[in-house]
N, C-alpha and C positions, 0 to 999 in steps of 0.2 A: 864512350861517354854516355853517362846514364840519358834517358830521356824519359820527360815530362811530359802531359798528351791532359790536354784543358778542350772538353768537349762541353759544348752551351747547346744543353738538350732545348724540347721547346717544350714551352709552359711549366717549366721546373729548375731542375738546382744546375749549378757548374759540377760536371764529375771531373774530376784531379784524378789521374793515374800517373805513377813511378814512382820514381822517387823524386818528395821533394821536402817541404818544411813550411808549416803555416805558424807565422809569430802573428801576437795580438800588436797594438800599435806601441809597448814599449820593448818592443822585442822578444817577448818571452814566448816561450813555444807553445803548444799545445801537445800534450801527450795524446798521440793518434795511436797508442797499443799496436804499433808494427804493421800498422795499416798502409798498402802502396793503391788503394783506392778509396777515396770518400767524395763526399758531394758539399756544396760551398750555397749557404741557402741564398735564393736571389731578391724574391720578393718580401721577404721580412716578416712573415708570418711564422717563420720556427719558433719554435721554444728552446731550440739545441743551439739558437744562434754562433757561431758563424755556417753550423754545418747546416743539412738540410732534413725536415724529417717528416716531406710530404704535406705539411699542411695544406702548401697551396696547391691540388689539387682541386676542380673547377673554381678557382679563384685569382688564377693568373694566367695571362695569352700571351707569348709572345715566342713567333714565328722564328726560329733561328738557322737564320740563311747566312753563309757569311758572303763579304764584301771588303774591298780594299779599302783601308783608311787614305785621306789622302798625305801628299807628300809633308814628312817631317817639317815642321817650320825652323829656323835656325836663327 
């Protein structure tokens, strides 16, 4: 089974590695040119929005430690 790997660097973008598929909100893809890694912008300063292309470099903090969510609500 393929697998997908969502690492939350700190003070920057999400990198996406494997294979996967980014659609915009009515579905449509995004041509990623055979690409099985890019970066998913966090803080909303890209200009390549959704991807990321460094802008916020000293311009965003956040510490990325992860943590358990807690239990599912039902």
């Amino acid at each position: 089974m393929p697998t997908t790997k969502i690492t939350v660097n700190d003070n920057g973008s999400l990198k996406i590695e494997g294979e996967f598929e980014i659609v915009d909100k009515n579905g449509q893809p995004y041509g990623l040119g055979g690409r099985t890694l890019v970066s998913l912008c966090r803080c909303g300063m890209s200009k390549n929005k959704p991807f990321c292309d460094g802008s916020h470099k000293g311009h965003f903090e956040h510490n990325a430690v992860a943590f358990d969510l807690p239990p599912k609500k039902v």
